[in-house]
PDB file of N, CA, C and O in Angstrom, chain B, residues numbered from 101:
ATOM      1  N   UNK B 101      -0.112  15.128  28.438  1.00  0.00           N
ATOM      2  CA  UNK B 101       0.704  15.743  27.432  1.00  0.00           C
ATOM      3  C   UNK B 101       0.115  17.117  27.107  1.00  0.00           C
ATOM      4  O   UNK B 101      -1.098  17.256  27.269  1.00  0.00           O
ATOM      5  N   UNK B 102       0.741  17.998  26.730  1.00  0.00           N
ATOM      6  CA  UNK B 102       0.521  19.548  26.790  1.00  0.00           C
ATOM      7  C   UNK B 102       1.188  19.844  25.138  1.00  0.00           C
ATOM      8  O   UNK B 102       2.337  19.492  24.874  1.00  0.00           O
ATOM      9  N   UNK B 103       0.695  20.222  24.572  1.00  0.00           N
ATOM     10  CA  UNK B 103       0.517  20.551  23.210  1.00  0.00           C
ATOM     11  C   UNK B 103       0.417  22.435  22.914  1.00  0.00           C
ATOM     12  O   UNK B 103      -0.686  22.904  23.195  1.00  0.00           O
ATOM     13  N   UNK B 104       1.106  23.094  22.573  1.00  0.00           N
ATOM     14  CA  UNK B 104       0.582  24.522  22.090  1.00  0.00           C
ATOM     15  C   UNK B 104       0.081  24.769  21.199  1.00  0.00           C
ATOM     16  O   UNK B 104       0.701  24.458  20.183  1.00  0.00           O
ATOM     17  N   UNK B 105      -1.193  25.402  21.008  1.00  0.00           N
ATOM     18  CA  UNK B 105      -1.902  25.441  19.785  1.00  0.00           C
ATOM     19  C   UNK B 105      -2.291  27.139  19.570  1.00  0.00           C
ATOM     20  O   UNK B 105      -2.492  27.696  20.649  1.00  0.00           O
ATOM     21  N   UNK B 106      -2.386  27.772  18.711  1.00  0.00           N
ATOM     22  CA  UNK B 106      -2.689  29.314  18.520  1.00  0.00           C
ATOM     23  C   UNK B 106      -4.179  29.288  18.331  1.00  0.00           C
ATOM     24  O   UNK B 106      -4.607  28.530  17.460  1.00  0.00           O
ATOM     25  N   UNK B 107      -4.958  29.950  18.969  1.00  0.00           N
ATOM     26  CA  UNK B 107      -6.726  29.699  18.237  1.00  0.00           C
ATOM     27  C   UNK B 107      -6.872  30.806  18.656  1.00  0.00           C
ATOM     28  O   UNK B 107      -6.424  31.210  19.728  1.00  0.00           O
ATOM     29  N   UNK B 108      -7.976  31.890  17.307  1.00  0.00           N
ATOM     30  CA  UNK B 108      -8.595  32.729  17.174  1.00  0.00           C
ATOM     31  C   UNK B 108      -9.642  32.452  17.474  1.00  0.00           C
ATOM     32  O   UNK B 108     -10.446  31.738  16.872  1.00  0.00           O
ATOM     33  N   UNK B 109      -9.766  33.098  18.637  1.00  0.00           N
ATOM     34  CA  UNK B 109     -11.414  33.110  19.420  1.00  0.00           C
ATOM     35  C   UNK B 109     -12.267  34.431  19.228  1.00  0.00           C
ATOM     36  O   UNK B 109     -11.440  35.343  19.205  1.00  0.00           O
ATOM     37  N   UNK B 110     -13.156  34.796  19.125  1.00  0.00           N
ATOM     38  CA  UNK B 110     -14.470  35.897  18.525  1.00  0.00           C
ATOM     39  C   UNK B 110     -14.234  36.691  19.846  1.00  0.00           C
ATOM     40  O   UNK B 110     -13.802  36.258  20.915  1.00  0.00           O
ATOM     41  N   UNK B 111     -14.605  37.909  19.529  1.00  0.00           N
ATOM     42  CA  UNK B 111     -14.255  38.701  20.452  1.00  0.00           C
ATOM     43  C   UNK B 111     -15.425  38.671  21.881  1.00  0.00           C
ATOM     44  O   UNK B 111     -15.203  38.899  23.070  1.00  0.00           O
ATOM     45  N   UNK B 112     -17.113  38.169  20.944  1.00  0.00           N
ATOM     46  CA  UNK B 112     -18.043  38.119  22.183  1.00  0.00           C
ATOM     47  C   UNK B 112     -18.075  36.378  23.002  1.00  0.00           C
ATOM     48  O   UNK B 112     -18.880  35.982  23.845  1.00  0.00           O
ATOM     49  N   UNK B 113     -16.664  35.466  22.255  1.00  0.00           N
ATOM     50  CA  UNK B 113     -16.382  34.877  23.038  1.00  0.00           C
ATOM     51  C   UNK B 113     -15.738  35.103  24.810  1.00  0.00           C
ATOM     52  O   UNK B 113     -16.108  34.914  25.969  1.00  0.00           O
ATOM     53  N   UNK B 114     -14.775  35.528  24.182  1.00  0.00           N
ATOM     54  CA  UNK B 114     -14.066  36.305  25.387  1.00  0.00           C
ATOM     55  C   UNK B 114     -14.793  37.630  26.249  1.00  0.00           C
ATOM     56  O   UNK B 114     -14.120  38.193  27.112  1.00  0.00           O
ATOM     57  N   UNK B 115     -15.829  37.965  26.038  1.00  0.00           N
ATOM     58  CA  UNK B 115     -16.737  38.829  26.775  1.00  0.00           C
ATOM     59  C   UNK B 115     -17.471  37.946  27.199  1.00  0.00           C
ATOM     60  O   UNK B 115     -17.862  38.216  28.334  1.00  0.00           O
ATOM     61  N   UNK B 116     -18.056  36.480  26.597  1.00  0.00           N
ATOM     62  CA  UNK B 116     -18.671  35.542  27.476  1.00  0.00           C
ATOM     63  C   UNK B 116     -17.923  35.379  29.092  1.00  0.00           C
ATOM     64  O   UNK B 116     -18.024  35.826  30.235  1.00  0.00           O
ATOM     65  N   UNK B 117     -17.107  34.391  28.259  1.00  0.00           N
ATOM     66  CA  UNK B 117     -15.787  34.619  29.859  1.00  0.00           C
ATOM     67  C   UNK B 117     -15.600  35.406  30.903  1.00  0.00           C
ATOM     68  O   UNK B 117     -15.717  35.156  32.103  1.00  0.00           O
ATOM     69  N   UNK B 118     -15.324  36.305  30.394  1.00  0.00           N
ATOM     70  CA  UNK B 118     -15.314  38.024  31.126  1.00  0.00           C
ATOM     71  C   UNK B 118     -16.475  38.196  32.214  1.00  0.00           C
ATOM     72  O   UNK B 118     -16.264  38.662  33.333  1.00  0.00           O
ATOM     73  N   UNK B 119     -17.456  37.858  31.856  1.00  0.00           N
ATOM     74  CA  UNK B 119     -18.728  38.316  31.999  1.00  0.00           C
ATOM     75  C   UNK B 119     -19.079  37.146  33.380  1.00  0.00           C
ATOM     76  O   UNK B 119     -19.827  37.514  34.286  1.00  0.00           O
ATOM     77  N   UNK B 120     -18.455  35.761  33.394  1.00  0.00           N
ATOM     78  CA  UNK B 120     -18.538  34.710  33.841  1.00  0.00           C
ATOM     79  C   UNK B 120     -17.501  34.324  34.770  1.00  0.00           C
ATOM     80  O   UNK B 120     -17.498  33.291  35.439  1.00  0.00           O
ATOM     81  N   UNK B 121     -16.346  35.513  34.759  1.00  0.00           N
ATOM     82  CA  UNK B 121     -15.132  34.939  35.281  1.00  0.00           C
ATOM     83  C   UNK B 121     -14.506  33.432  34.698  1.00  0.00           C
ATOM     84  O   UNK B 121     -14.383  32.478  35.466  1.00  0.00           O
ATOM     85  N   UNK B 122     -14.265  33.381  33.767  1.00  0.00           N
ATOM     86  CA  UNK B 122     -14.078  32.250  33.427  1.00  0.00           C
ATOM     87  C   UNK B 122     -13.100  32.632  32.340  1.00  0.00           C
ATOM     88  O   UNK B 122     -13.211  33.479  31.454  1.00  0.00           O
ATOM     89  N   UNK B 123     -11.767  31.507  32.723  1.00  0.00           N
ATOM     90  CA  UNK B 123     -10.737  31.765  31.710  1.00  0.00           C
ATOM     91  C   UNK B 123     -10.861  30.936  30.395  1.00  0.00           C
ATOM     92  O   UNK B 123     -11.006  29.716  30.483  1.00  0.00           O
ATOM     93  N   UNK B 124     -10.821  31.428  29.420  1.00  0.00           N
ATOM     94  CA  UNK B 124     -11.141  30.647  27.981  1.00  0.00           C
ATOM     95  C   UNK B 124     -10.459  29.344  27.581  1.00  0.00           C
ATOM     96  O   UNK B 124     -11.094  28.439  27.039  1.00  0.00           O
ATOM     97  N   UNK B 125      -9.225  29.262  27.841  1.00  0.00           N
ATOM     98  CA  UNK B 125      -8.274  27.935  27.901  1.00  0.00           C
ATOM     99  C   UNK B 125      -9.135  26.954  28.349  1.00  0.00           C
ATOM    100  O   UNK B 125      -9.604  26.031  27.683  1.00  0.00           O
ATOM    101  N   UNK B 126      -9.463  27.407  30.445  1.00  0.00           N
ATOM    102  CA  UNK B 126     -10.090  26.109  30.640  1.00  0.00           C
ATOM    103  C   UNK B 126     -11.048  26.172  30.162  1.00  0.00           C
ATOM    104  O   UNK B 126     -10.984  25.381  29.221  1.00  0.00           O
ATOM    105  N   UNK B 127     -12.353  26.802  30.180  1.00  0.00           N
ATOM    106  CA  UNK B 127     -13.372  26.234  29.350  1.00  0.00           C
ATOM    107  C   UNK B 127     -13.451  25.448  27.787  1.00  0.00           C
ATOM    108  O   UNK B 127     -14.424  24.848  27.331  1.00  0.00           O
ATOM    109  N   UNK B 128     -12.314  25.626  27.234  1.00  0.00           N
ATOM    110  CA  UNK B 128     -11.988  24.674  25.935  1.00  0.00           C
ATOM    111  C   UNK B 128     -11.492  23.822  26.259  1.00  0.00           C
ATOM    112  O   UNK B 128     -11.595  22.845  25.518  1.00  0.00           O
ATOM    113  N   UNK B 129     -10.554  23.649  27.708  1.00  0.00           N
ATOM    114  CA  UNK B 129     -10.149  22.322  27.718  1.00  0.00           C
ATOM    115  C   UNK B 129     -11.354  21.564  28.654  1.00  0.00           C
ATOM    116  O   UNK B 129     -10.964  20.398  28.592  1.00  0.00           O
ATOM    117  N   UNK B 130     -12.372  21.546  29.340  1.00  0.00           N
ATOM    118  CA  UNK B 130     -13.508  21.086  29.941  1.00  0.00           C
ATOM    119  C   UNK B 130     -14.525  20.504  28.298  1.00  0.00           C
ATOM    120  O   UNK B 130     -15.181  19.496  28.034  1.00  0.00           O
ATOM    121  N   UNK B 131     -14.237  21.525  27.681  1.00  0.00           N
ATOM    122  CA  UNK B 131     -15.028  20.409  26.193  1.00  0.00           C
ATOM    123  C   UNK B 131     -14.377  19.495  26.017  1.00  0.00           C
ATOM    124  O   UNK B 131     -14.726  18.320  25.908  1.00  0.00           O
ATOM    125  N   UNK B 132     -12.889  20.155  25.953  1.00  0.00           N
ATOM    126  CA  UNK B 132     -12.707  19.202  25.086  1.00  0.00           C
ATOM    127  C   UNK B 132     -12.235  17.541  25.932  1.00  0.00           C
ATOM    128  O   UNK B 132     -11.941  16.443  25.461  1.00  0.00           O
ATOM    129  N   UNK B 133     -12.331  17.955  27.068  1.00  0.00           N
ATOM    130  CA  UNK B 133     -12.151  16.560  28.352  1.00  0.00           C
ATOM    131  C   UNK B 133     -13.401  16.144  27.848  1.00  0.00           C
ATOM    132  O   UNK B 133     -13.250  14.922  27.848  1.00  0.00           O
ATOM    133  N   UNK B 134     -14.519  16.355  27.425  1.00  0.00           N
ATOM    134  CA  UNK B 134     -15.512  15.454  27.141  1.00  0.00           C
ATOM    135  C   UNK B 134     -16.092  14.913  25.638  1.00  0.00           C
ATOM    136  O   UNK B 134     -17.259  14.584  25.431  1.00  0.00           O
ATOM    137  N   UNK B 135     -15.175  14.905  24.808  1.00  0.00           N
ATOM    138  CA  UNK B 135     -15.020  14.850  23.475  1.00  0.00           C
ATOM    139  C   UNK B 135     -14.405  13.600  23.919  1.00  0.00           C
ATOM    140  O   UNK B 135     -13.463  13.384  24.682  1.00  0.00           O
ATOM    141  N   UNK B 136     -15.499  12.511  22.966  1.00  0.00           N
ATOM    142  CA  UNK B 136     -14.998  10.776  23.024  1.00  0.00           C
ATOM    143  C   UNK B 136     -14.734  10.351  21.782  1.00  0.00           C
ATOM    144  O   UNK B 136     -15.559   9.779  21.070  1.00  0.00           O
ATOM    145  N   UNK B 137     -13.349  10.662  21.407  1.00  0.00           N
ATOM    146  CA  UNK B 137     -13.427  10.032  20.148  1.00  0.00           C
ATOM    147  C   UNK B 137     -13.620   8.416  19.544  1.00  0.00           C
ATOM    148  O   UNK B 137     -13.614   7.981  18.392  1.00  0.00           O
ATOM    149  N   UNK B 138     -13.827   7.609  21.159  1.00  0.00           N
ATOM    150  CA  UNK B 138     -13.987   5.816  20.870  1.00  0.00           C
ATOM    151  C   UNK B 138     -15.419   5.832  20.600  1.00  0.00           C
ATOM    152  O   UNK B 138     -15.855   4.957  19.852  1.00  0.00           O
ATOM    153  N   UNK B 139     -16.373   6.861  21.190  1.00  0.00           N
ATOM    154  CA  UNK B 139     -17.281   7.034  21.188  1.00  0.00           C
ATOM    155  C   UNK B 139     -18.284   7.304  19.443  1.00  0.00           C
ATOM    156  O   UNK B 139     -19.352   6.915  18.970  1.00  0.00           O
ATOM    157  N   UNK B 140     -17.216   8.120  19.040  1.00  0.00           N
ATOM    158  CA  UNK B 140     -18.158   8.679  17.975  1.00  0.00           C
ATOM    159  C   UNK B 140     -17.743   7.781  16.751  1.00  0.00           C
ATOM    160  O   UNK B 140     -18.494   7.613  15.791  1.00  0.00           O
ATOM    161  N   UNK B 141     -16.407   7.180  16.861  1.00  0.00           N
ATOM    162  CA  UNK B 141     -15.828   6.310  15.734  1.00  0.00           C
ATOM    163  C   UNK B 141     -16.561   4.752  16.029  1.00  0.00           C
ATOM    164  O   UNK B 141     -16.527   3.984  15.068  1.00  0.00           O
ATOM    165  N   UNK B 142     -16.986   4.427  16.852  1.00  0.00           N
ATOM    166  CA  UNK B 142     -18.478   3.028  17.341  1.00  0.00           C
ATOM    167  C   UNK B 142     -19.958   3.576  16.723  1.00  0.00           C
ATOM    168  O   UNK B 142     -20.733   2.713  16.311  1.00  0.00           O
ATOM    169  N   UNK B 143     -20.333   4.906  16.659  1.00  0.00           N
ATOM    170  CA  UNK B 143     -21.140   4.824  16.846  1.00  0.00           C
ATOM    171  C   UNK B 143     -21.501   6.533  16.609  1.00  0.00           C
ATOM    172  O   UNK B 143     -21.749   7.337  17.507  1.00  0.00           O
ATOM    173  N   UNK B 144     -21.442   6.836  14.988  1.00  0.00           N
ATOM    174  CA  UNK B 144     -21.501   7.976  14.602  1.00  0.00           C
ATOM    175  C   UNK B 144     -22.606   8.941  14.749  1.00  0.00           C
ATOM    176  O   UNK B 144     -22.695  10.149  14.968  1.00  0.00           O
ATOM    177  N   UNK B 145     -23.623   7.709  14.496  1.00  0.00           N
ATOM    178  CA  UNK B 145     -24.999   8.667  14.531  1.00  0.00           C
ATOM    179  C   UNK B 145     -25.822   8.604  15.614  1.00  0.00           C
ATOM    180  O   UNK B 145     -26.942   9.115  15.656  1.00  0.00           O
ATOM    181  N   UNK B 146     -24.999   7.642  16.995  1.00  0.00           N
ATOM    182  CA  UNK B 146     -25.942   7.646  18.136  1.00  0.00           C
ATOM    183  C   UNK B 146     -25.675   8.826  18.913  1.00  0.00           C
ATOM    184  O   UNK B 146     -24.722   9.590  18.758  1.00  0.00           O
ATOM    185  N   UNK B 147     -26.573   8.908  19.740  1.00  0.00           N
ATOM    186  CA  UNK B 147     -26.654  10.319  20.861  1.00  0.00           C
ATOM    187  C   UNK B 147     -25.079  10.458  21.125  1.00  0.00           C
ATOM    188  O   UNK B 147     -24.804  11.624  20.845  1.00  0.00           O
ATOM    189  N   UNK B 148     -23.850   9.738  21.567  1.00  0.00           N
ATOM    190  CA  UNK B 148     -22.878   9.911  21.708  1.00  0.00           C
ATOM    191  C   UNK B 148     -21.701  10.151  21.084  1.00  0.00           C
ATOM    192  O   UNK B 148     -20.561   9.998  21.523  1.00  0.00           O
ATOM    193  N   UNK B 149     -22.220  10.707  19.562  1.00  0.00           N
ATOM    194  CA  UNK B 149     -21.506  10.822  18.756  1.00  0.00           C
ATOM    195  C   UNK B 149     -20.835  12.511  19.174  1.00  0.00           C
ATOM    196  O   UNK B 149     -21.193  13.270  20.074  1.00  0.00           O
ATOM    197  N   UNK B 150     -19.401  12.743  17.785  1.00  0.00           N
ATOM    198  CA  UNK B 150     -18.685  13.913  18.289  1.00  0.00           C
ATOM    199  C   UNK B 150     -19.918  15.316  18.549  1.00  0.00           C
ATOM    200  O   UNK B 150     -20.844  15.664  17.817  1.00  0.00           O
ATOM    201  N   UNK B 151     -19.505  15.825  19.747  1.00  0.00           N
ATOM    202  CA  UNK B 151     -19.246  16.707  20.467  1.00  0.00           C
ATOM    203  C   UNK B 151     -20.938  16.962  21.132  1.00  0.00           C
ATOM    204  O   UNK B 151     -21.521  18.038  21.260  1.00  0.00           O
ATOM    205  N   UNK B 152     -21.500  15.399  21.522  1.00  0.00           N
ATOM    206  CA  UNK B 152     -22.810  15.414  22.046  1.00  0.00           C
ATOM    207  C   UNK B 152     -22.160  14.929  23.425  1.00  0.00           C
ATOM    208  O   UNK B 152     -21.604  13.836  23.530  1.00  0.00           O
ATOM    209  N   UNK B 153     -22.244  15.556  24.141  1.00  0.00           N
ATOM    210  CA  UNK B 153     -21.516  15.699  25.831  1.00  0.00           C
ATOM    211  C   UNK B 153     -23.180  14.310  26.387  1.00  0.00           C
ATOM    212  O   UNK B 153     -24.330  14.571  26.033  1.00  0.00           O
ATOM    213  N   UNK B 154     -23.026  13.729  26.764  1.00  0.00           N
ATOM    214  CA  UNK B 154     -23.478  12.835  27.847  1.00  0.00           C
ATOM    215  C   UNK B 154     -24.536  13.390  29.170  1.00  0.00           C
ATOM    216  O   UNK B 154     -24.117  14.136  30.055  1.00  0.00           O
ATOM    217  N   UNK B 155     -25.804  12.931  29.117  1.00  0.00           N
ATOM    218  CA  UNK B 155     -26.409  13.179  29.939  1.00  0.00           C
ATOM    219  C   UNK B 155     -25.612  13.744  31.090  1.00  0.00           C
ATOM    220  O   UNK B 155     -25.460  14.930  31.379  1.00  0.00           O
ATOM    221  N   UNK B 156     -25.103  12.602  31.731  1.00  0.00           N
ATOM    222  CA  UNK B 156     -24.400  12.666  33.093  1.00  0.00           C
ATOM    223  C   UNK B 156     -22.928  13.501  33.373  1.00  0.00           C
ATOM    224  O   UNK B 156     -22.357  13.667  34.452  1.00  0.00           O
ATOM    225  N   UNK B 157     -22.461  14.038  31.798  1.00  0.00           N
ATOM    226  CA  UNK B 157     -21.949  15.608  32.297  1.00  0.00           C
ATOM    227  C   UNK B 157     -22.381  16.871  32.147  1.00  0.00           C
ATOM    228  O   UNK B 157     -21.654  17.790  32.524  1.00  0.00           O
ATOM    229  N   UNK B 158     -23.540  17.110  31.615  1.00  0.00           N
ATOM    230  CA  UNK B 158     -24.279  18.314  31.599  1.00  0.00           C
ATOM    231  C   UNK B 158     -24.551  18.680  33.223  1.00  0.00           C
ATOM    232  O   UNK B 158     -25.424  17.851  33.483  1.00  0.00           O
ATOM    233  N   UNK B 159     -24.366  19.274  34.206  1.00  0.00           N
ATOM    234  CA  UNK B 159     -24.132  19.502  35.068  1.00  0.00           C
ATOM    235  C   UNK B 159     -24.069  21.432  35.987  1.00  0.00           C
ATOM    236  O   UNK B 159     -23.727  21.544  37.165  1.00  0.00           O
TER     237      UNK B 159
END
């Protein structure tokens, strides 16, 4: 499902990107593919809580 959302991103965000070749969309949607929300609602304060990415996708 595809959703449109408007987000104000910092300008030395988008010079990150730039700088990286990297388009800003996907890199927000690659977080946010790893954002577990069964994860953090089990288990708030363990290592796998929101927006602590998993050993085994740091990569």
């Amino acid at each position: 499902m595809e959703t449109t959302i408007n987000v104000t991103l910092p300008e030395d965000f988008y010079i990150l990107c730039s700088i990286y070749q990297i388009k800003p969309e996907v890199l927000i949607q690659q977080f946010i593919n790893q954002v577990s929300f069964p994860s953090y609602f089990s288990n708030p304060t363990g290592s796998d809580c929101w927006a602590t990415p998993s050993a085994s996708s740091i990569s």
